[in-house]
KOLVO-912922 format. One line per 2 residues: number of its first residue (from 1); their letters; for each residue x, y, z of C-alpha. Coordinates in Angstrom, 3 decimals. Layout:
# KOLVO-912922
NUM> a> X:Y:Z; ...;
//
This chain:
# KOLVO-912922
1> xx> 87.007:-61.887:26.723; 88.946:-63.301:29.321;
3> xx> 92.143:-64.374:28.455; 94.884:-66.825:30.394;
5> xx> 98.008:-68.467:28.667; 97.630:-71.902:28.640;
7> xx> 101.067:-72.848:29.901; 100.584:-70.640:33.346;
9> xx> 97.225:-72.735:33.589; 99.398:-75.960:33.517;
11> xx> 101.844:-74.330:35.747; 99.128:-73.329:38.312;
13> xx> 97.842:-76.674:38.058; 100.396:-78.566:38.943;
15> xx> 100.998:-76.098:42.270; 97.610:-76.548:43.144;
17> xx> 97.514:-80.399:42.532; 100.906:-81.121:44.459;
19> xx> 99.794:-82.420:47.350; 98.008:-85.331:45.640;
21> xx> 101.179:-86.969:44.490; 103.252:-87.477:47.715;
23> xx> 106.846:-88.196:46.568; 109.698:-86.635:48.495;
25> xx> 110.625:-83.307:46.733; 108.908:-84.624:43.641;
27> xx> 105.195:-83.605:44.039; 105.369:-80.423:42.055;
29> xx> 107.102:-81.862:38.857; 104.856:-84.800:38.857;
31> xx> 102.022:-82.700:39.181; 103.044:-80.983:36.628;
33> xx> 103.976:-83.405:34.201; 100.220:-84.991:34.321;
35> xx> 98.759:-81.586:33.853; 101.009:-80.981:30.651;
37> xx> 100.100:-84.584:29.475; 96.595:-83.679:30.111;
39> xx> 96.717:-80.380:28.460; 98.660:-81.842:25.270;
41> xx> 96.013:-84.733:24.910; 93.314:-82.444:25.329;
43> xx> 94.754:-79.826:22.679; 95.926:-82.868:19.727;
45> xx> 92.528:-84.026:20.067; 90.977:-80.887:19.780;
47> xx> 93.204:-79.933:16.720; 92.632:-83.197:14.812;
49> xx> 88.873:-82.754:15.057; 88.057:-79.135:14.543;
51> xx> 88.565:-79.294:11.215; 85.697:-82.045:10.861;
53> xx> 83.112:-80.739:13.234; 83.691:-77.278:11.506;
55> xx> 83.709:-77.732:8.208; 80.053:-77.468:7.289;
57> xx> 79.999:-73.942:9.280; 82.806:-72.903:7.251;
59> xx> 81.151:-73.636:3.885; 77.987:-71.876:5.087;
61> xx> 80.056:-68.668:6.299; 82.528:-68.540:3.675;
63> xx> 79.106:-68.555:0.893; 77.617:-65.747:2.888;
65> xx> 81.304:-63.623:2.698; 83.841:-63.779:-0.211;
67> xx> 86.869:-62.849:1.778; 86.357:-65.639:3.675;
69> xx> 86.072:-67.793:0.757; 89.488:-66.206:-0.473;
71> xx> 91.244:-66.906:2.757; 89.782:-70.672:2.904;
73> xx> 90.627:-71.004:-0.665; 94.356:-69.478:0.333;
75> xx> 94.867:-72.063:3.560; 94.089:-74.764:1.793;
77> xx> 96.840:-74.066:-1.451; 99.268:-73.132:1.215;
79> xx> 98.837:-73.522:5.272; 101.885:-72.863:6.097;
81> xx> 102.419:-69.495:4.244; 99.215:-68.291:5.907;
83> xx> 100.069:-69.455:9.805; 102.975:-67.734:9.148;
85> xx> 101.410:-64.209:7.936; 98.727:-64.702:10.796;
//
């Protein structure tokens, strides 16, 4: 699987998309700064909606598998406990 931080995307991004913003000495960070908002839009909307779109998948999965049903069971009693072990 290939496999590139997300923040050295944003980074390369706004490098590569510098030259679109012409402000004196400013190019880069502006660049920049629309690729993070970009990327941070992009990610809160893909967070708030996995859950949703993935939920029927999970039920089937987690019926086919009991540790699965035992860790879905476990993130939903306590979320933060388990982010925190993962």
């Amino acid at each position: 699987c290939f496999f590139v931080p997300p923040a050295l995307l944003v980074l390369a991004s706004g490098f590569v998309f510098q030259n679109i913003y012409v402000v004196e000495g400013w190019s880069f960070v502006i660049a920049w700064l629309a690729s993070m908002l970009g990327a941070v839009i992009g990610g809160t909307l893909a967070f708030s909606r996995a859950p949703g779109l993935s939920r029927d998948l999970l039920r089937v999965v987690c019926g086919r598998y009991p540790i699965l049903n035992a860790v879905d069971t476990a993130v939903v009693k306590n979320p933060l406990r388990v982010m925190m072990l993962l």
